[in-house]
PLY file of the C-alpha trace (Angstrom):
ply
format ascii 1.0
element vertex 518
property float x
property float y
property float z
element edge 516
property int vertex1
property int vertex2
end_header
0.00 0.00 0.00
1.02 3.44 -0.78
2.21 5.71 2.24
0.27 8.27 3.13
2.70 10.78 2.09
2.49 9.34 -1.46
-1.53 9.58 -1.14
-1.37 13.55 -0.69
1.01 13.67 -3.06
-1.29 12.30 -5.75
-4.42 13.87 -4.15
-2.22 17.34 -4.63
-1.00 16.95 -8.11
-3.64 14.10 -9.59
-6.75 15.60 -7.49
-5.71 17.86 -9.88
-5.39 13.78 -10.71
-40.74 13.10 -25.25
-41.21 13.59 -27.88
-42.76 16.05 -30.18
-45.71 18.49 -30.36
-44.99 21.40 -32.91
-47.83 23.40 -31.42
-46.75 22.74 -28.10
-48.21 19.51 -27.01
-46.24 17.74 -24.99
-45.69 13.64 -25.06
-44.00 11.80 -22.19
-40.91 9.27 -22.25
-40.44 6.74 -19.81
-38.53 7.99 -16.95
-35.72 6.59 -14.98
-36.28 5.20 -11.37
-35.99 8.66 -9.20
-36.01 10.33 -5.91
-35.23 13.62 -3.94
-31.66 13.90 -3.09
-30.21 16.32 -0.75
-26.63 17.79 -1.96
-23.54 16.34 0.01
-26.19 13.60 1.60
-25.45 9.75 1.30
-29.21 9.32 -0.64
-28.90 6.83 -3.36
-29.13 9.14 -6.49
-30.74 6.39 -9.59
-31.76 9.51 -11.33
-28.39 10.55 -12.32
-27.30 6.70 -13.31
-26.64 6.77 -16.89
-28.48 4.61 -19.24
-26.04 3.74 -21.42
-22.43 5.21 -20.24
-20.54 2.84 -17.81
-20.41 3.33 -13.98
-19.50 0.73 -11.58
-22.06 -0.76 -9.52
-20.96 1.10 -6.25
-17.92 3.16 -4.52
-15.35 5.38 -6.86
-14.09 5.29 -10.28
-11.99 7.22 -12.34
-9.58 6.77 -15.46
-10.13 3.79 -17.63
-7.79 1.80 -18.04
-6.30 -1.56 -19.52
-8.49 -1.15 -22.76
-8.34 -4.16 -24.88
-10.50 -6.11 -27.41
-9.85 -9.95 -26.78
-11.98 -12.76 -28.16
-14.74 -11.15 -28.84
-14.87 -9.16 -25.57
-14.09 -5.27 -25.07
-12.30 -5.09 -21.66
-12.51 -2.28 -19.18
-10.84 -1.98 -16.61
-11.05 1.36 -14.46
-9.31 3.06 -11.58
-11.80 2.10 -8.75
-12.07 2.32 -4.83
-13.69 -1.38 -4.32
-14.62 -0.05 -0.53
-15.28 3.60 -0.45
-16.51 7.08 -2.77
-13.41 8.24 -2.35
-10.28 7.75 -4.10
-8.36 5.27 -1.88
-7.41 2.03 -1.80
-6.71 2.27 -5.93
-7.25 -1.07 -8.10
-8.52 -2.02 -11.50
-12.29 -2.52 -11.36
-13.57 -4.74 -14.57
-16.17 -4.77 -17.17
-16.56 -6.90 -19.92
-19.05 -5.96 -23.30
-19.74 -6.96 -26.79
-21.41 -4.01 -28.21
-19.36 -1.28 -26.01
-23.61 -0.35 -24.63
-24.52 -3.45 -22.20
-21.65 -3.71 -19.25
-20.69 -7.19 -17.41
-19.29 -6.36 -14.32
-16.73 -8.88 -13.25
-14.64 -9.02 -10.04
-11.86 -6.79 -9.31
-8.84 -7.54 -11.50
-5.68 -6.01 -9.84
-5.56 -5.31 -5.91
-2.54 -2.98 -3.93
0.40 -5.13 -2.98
4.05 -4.44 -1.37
4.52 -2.28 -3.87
1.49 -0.16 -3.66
-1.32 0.81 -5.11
-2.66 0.18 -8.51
-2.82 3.19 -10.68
-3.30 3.58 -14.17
-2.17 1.89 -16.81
-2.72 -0.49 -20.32
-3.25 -3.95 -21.77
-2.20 -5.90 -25.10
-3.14 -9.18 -26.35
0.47 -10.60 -26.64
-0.70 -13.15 -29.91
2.54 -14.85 -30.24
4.29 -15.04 -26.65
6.89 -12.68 -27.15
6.67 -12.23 -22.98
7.48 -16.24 -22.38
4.55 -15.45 -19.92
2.06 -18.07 -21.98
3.81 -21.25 -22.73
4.08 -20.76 -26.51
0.07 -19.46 -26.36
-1.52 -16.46 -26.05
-2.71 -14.30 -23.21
-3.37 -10.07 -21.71
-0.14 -8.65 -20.65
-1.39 -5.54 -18.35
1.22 -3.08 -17.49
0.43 -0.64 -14.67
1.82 2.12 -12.40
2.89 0.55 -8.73
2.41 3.78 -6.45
4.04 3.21 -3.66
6.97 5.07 -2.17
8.06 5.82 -5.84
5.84 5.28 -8.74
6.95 2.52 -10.86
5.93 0.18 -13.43
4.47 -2.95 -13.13
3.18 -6.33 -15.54
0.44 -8.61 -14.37
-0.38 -11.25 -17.06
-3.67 -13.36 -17.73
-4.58 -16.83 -19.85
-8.30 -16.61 -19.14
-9.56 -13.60 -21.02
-8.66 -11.08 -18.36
-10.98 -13.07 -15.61
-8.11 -14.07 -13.53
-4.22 -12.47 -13.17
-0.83 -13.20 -12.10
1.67 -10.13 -11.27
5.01 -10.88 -12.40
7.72 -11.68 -9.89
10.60 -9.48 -11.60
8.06 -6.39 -11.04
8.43 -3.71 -10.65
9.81 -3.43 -14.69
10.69 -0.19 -14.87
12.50 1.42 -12.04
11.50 5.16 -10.71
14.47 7.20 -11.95
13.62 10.28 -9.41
10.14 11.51 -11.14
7.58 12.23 -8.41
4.80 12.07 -11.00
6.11 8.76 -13.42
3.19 7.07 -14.45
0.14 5.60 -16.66
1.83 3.16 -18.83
0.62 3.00 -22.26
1.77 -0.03 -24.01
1.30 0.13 -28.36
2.62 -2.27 -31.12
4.35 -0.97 -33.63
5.12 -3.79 -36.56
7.08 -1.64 -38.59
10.22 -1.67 -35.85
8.66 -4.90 -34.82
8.86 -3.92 -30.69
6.53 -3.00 -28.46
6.73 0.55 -27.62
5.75 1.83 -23.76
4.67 5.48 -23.04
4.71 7.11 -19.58
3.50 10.16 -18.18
6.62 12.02 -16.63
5.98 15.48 -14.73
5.85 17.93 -17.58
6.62 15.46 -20.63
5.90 11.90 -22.22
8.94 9.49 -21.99
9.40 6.56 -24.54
10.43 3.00 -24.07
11.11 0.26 -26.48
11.24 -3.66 -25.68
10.73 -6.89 -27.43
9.89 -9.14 -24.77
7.35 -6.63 -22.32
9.72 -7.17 -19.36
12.93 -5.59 -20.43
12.33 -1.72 -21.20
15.24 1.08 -22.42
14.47 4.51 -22.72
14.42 5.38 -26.00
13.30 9.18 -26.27
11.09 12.29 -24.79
8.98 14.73 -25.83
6.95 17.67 -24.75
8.65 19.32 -22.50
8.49 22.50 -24.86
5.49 21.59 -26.37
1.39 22.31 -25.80
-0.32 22.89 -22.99
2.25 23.08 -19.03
-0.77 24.76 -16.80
-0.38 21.50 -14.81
1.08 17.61 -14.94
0.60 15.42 -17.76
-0.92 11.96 -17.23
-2.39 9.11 -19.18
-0.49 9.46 -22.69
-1.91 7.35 -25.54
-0.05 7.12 -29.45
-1.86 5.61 -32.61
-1.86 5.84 -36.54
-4.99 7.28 -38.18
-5.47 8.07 -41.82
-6.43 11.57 -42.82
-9.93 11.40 -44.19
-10.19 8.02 -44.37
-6.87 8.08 -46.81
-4.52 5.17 -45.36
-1.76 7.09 -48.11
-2.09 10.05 -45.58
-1.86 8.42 -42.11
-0.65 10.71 -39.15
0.38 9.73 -35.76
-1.80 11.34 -32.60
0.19 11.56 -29.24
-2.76 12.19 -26.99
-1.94 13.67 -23.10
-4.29 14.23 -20.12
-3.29 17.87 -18.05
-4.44 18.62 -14.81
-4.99 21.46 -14.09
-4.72 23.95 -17.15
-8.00 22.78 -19.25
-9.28 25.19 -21.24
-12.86 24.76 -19.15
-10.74 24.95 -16.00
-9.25 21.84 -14.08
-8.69 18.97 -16.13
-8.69 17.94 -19.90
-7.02 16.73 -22.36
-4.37 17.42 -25.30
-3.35 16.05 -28.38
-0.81 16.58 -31.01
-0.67 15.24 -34.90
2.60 14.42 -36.48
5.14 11.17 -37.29
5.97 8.36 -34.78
9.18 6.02 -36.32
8.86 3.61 -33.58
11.46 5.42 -31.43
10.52 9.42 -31.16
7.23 11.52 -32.02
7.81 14.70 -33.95
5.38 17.29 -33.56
4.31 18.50 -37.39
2.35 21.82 -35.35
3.99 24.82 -33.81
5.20 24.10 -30.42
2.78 26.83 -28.92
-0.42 25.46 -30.41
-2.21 23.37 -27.92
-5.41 21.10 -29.17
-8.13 20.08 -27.32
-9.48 16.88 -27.46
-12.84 18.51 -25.65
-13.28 21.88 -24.42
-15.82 20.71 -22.05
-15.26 20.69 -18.71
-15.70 16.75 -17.89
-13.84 14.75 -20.38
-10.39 13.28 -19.15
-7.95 10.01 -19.38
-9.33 8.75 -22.40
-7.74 6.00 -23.46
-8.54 3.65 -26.63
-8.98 -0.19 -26.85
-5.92 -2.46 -28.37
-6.85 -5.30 -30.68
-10.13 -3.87 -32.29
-10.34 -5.84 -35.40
-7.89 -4.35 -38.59
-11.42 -5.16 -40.50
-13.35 -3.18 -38.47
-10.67 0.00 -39.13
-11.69 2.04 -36.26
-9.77 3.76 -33.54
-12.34 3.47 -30.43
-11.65 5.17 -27.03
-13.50 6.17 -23.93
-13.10 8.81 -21.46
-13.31 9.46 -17.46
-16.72 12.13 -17.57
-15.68 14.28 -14.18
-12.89 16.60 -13.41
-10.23 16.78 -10.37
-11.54 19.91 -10.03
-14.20 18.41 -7.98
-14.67 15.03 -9.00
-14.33 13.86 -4.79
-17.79 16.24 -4.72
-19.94 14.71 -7.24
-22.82 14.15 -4.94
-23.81 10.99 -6.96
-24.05 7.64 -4.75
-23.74 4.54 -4.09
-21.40 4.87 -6.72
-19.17 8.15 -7.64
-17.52 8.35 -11.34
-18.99 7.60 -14.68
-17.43 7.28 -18.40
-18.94 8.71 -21.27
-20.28 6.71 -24.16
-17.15 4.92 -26.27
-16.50 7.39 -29.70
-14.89 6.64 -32.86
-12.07 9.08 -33.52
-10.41 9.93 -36.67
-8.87 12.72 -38.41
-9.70 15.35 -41.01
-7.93 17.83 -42.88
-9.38 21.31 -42.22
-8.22 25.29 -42.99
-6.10 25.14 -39.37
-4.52 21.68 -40.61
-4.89 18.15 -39.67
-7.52 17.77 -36.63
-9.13 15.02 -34.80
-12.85 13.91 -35.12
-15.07 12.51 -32.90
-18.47 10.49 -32.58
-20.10 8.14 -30.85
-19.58 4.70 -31.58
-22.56 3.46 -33.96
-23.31 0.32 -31.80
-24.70 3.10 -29.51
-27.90 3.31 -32.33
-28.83 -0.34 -30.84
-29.84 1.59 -28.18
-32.17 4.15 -29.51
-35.89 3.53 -29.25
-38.05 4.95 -32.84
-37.49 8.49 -33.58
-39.70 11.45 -33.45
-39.06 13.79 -36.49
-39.73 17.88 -36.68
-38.54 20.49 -39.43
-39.86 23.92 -39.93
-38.95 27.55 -39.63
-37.93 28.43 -36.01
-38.67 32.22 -35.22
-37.21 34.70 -32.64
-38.20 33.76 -29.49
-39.59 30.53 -30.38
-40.87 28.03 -27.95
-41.31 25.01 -30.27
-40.90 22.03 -31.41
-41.00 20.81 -27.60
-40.58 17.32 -26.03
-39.47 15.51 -23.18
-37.10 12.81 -22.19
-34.71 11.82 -19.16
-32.06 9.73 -21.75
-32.20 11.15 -24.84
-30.00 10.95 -28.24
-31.05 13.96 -30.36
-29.76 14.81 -33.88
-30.63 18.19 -35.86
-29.38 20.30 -38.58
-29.70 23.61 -38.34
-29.61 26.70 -41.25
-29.13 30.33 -39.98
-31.76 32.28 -42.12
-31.38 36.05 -40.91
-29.66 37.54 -38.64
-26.99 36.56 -36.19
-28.97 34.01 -33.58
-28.04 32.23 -30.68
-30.12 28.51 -31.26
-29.75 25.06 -29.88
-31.80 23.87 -27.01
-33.23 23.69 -23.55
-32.85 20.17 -22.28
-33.22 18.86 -18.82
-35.64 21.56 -18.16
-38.21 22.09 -14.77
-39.79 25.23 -13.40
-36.36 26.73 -11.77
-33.30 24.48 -13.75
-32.36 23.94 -17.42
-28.99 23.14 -19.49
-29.21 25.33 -22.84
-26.78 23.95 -25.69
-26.33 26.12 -28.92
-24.56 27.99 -31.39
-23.63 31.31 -31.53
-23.57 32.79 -34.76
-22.23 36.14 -33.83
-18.70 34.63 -32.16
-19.22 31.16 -33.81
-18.94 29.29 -30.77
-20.35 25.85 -29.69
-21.26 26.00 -25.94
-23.03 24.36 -22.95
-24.47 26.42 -19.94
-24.76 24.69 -16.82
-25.14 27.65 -14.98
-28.97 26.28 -13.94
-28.66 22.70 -14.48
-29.58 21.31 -11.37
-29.85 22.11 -7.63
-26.98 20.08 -6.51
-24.10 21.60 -4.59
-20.91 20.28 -6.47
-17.93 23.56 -6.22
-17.92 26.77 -6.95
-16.75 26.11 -10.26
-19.57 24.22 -11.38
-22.40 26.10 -12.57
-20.36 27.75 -16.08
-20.78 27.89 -19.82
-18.39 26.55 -21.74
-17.67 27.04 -24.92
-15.30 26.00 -28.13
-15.00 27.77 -31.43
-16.93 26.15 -34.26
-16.77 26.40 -38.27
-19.63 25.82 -40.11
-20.15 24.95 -43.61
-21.79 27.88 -44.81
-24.94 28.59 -42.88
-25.54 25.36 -41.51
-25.04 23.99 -38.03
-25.04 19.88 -37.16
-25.83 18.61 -33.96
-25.75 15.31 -32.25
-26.37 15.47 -28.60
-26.56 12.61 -26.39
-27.88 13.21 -22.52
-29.30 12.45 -19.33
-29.91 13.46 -16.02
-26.02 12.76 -15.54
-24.88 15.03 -18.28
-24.25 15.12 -21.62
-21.94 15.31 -25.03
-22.46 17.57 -27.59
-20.64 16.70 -31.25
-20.87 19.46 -34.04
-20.05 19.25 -37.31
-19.22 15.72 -37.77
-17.42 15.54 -34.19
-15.32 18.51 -35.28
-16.42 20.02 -32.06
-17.21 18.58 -29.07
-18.17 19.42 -25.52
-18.71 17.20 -22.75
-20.30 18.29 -19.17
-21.68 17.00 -16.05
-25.07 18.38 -15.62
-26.85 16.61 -12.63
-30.19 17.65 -13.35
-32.85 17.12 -10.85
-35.18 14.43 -10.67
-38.46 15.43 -12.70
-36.12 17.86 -14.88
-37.45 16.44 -18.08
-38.95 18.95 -20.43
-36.81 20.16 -23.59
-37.50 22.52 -26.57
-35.89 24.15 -29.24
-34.86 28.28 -28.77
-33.96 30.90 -31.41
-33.23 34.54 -30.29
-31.30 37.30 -32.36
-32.49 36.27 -35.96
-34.20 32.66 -37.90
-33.24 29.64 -38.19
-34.48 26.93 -40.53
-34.68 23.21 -38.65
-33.52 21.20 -41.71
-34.27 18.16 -39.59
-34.53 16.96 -36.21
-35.07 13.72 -34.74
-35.07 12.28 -31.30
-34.86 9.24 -29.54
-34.91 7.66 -26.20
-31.93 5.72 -25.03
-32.66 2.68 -23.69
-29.64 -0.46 -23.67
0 1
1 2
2 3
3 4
4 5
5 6
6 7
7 8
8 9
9 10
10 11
11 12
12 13
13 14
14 15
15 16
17 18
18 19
19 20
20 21
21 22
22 23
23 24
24 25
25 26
26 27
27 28
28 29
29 30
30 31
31 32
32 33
33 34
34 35
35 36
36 37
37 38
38 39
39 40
40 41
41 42
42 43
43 44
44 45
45 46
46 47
47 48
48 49
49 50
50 51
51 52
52 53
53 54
54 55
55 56
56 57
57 58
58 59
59 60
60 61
61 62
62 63
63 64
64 65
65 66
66 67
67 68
68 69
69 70
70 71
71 72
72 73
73 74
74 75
75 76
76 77
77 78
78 79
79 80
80 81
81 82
82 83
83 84
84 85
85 86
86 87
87 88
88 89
89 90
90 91
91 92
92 93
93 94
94 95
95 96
96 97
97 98
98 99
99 100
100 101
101 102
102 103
103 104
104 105
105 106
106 107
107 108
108 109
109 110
110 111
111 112
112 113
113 114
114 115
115 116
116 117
117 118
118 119
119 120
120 121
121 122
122 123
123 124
124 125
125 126
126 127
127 128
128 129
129 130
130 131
131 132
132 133
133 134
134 135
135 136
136 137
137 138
138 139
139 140
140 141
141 142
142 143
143 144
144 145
145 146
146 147
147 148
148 149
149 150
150 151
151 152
152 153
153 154
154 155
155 156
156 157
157 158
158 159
159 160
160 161
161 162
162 163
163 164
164 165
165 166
166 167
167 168
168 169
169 170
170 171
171 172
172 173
173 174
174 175
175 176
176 177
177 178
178 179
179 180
180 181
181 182
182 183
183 184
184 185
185 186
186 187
187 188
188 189
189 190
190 191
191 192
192 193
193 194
194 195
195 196
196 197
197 198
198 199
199 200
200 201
201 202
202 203
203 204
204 205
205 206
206 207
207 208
208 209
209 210
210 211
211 212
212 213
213 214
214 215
215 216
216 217
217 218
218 219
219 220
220 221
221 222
222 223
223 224
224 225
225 226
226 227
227 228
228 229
229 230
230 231
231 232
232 233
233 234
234 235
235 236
236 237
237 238
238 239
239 240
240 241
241 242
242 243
243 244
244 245
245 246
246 247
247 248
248 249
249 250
250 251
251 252
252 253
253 254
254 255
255 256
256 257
257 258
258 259
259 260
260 261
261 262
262 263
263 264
264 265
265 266
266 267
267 268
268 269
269 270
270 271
271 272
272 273
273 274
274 275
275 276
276 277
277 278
278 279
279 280
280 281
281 282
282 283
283 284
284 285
285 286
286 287
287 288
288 289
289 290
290 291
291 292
292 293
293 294
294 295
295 296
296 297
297 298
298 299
299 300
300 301
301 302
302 303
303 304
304 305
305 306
306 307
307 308
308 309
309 310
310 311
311 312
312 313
313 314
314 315
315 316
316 317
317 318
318 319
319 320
320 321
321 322
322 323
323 324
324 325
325 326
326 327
327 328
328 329
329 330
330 331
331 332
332 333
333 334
334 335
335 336
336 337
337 338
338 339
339 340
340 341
341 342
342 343
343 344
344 345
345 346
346 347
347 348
348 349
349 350
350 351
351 352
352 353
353 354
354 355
355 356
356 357
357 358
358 359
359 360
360 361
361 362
362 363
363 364
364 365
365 366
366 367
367 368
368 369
369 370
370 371
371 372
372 373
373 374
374 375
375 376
376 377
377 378
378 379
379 380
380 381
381 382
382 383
383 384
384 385
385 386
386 387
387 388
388 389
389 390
390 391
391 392
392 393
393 394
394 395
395 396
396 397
397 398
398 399
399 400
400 401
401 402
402 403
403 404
404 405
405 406
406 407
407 408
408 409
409 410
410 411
411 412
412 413
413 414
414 415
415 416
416 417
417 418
418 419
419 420
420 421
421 422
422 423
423 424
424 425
425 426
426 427
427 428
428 429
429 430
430 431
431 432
432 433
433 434
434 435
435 436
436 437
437 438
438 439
439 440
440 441
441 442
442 443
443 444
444 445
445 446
446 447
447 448
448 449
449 450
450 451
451 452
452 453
453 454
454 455
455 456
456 457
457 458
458 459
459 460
460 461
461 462
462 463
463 464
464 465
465 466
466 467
467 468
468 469
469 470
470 471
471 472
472 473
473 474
474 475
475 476
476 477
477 478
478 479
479 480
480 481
481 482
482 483
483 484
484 485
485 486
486 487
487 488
488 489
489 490
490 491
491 492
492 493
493 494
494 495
495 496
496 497
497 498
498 499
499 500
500 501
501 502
502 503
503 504
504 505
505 506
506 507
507 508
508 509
509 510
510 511
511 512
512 513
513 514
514 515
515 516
516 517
C-alpha cells in the first residue's frame, strides 16, 4: 500500500489527478427510477445513473484503463475504490461488453500489494508469446503504475480472457528514476520496428520505451517538454496511426496527453498533437505553442482507446473518465461516484487550421435508440417550439441560420427553476453548454459555467448530435469537429426540452429524437 505521504502527493497533483408536439403539445418518455436527493447527503441518487455510459455498480471510479479487445470481448478496466466514494485504496475494477452499450461487471482484477497501489495503466493481447509469460500461447499482458513510495511500473499477465491475473515476480519493470509524478503506462505495437513501444507520463513530458519481450524496457526518447499545454502535470499518454480522411496514403500519428490542471474549461482535460511516430521518437508536425483540445468541455479526461479492435473493423475506439479533479471527490452521486462517457470513434480530417481530430459516438450506440420522433420547420425569434421531453435522450438536428446573427440550440433537462441550454452562436461562432442552472446540486464553486469552443460551419448550416441524461451530456458538431462534454446533474423530474432561437431565424432542416434505452 502506498504511504500516506504518497496519497497527498497524488491527491495534490492528480486531485488535480418526449417527444414532439410542434404546437406545443407535450408527449411523455419513460422515466428513470428517481427520488429527492439532498446535496452532500449519502441518498442513493438512480436519477443521475446513466443509461447507457458505464459506472461501476458502487464506490469510486476514475480513469479507464487496460483497454483491450480480446476474443470477442471489449475489456474495461477502471481506476476504482472497491470499498469507499473516495479515491483510496486504488485497483482495476472490470467490465466486460460486446457491443461497447450493455456492461458485465466482473470481479476486481488487480488489488494494492508491497509495492502499492494500482494506478493507471494499459493492456495488449500478446498473440505470439513474445513475454514467455504463456507457454508458446496467447494471453493479456497488463502493465500498470505501482504507487508506492516511488511510482513505478508494473506487468500482471492473464490466460483466461482477463478473468483471472498473475503479477510478475521481476516487477516492478521499470524502475523510478527520481520523477515524483512517473506514471500511466501506455503499451502500443508498432510492426514496422517490430517492438513493443511503452509510453509514460513524466511530470511535464511523455517518456518513450522500447522492448521486445514486455519485461525488459530502455528509454528510447522524450517529448513535450516545450510543447502544448504546461498549466499543470501530464498523465495518461496514448499514441496511434490514423489516416487523414479516411486516406490510409495520408496516415498521421496522434500523441494524446491528459493535463491537470490547465484545461481550457478549468481543471482537467485533455491534449493532443498530430505528427510522425518512427517507432522510437514523435515529432510534432504543429507549432510548439499550439495546444489542441481533445474537448473543451469541462468533464472529459484520461481517455484512453482499446488495443486489438479488429484491422477489418478500421476504427480507432476510445473512452473517457466524464468528471474533473476539479471536484470530481464532490460529485454528490451515490452509491457509486464516477462515470465514463459513451465509447466514440475518432479519426482525423484535414481542415483550414490543418490536420484535426474527429469525434463520434460509436454506432453500436444506435442499438440503443428507441423509434425516432421527427420535426422540421422555420424556427422564429423567441420561439418556444418544437418541444418534447425525455430523461435519456439521443437527439440529432441540422440547423440553417436564415437572418440575422442568432443564438439557437436547445433547452434540455428543463423544470420550473433548472435547465442546461446547448447552442450555437452565430455572432462569435462558438459551440457552448451552460450549466449555470442545471440542477440544484451543490458540487464547487466552479460548477455552474458555460463553456464554450469555437466552431466552423459549412456555410450557414449547423449539425448537432447530442446525447444526454440526467447525468450530463456530449455535444458533437459538425461531424465531431467540435465537441463538448459536461456533467449536468439535473434534478429528478427535470425532463422537459424545446428548441430556442433569439437574435435572428433559423431553418430546422431536420430533427429527430430518440430515447436511449440499452
Amino acid at each position: 500500500m502506498a504511504d500516506e505521504n504518497v496519497e497527498q502527493q497524488r491527491r495534490s497533483t492528480c486531485s488535480r489527478r418526449g417527444f414532439f408536439a410542434g404546437s406545443g403539445a407535450l408527449l411523455g418518455l419513460g422515466l428513470l427510477p428517481r427520488q429527492s436527493f439532498a446535496a452532500q447527503s449519502s441518498a442513493n441518487t438512480p436519477h443521475w445513473r446513466p443509461e447507457v455510459r458505464f459506472t461501476p455498480r458502487r464506490n469510486w471510479m476514475n480513469d479507464p484503463n487496460g483497454l483491450v479487445r480480446h476474443r470477442g470481448e471489449y475489456h474495461l478496466f477502471f481506476q476504482h475504490n472497491p470499498s469507499g466514494i473516495e479515491h483510496a485504496n486504488m485497483s482495476w475494477g472490470h467490465a466486460v461488453s460486446t457491443d461497447l452499450v450493455n456492461w458485465q461487471h466482473l470481479p476486481v482484477a488487480l488489488e494494492p500489494d508491497e509495492l502499492g497501489e494500482i494506478f493507471s495503466g494499459s493492456a495488449v493481447v500478446d498473440e505470439h508469446d513474445s513475454s514467455g509469460l504463456f507457454g508458446g500461447g496467447s494471453g493479456i499482458v497488463a502493465c500498470y503504475t505501482s504507487a508506492g513510495r516511488t511510482q513505478t511500473q508494473s506487468i500482471a499477465h492473464s490466460s483466461d480472457g482477463g478473468r483471472t491475473w498473475t503479477k510478475y515476480p521481476g516487477n516492478p519493470v521499470i524502475d523510478n528514476p527520481g520523477i515524483a509524478d512517473f506514471r500511466d503506462p501506455k503499451v502500443i505495437r508498432h510492426e514496422p520496428a517490430g517492438k513493443w513501444v511503452l509510453l509514460l507520463a513524466a511530470g511535464d513530458r511523455v517518456l518513450f520505451y522500447e522492448s521486445t519481450d514486455l519485461l525488459n524496457w530502455t528509454k528510447a526518447s522524450e517529448f513535450g517538454a516545450e510543447h502544448g499545454a504546461h498549466g499543470g502535470v501530464w498523465e495518461c499518454p496514448d499514441l496511434f496511426e490514423l489516416p487523414v480522411d479516411g486516406d490510409e496514403s495520408r496516415s498521421r500519428w496522434v500523441l494524446v496527453v491528459s493535463i491537470n490542471p490547465g484545461g481550457p474549461a478549468g481543471g482537467s482535460a485533455t491534449q493532443y498533437f498530430v505528427g510522425d511516430f518512427d517507432g522510437t521518437e514523435f515529432v510534432n508536425e504543429n507549432d510548439p505553442d499550439e495546444v489542441r483540445w481533445v474537448d473543451r468541455g469541462a468533464d472529459f479526461y484520461a481517455c484512453q482507446s482499446w488495443f486489438g479492435v479488429p484491422p477489418e473493423d478500421g476504427r480507432r475506439l476510445w473512452v473517457g473518465w466524464m468528471s474533473n479533479w476539479a471536484y470530481a471527490q464532490h460529485v454528490p452521486t451515490s452509491p457509486w461516484r464516477g462515470a465514463m462517457t459513451a465509447p466514440r470513434e475518432v479519426g482525423l480530417t484535414e481542415s483550414s487550421s490543418g490536420t484535426r481530430l474527429v469525434q463520434r459516438p460509436v454506432r453500436e450506440l444506435e442499438s440503443a435508440r428507441g423509434p425516432a420522433r421527427h420535426w422540421r420547420g422555420m424556427v422564429p425569434e423567441h420561439a418556444t417550439a418544437p418541444r418534447f421531453r425525455g430523461t435519456a435522450l439521443d437527439i440529432v438536428a441540422e440547423f440553417e441560420i436564415v437572418d440575422g446573427r442568432p443564438e439557437f440550440g436547445f433547452e434540455v433537462l428543463a423544470g420550473d427553476e433548472h435547465r442546461t441550454l446547448i447552442g450555437y452562436d452565430a455572432e462569435s461562432r462558438r459551440l457552448f453548454v451552460d450549466r449555470t442552472r442545471s440542477g440544484s446540486a451543490e458540487v464547487a464553486p466552479e460548477f455552474p459555467a458555460r463553456h464554450e469552443t469555437p466552431l466552423s460551419v459549412d456555410g450557414s448550416r449547423v449539425r448537432l448530435r447530442i446525447l444526454l441524461d440526467h447525468c450530463g451530456v456530449e455535444v458533437f458538431a459538425e461531424d465531431g469537429a467540435a465537441v463538448l462534454t459536461e456533467l449536468v446533474l439535473a434534478d429528478e423530474g427535470d425532463d422537459r426540452g424545446r428548441v430556442f432561437c433569439s437574435g435572428g431565424r433559423v431553418f430546422l432542416e431536420s430533427l429527430r429524437v430518440h430515447e436511449l434505452r440499452p
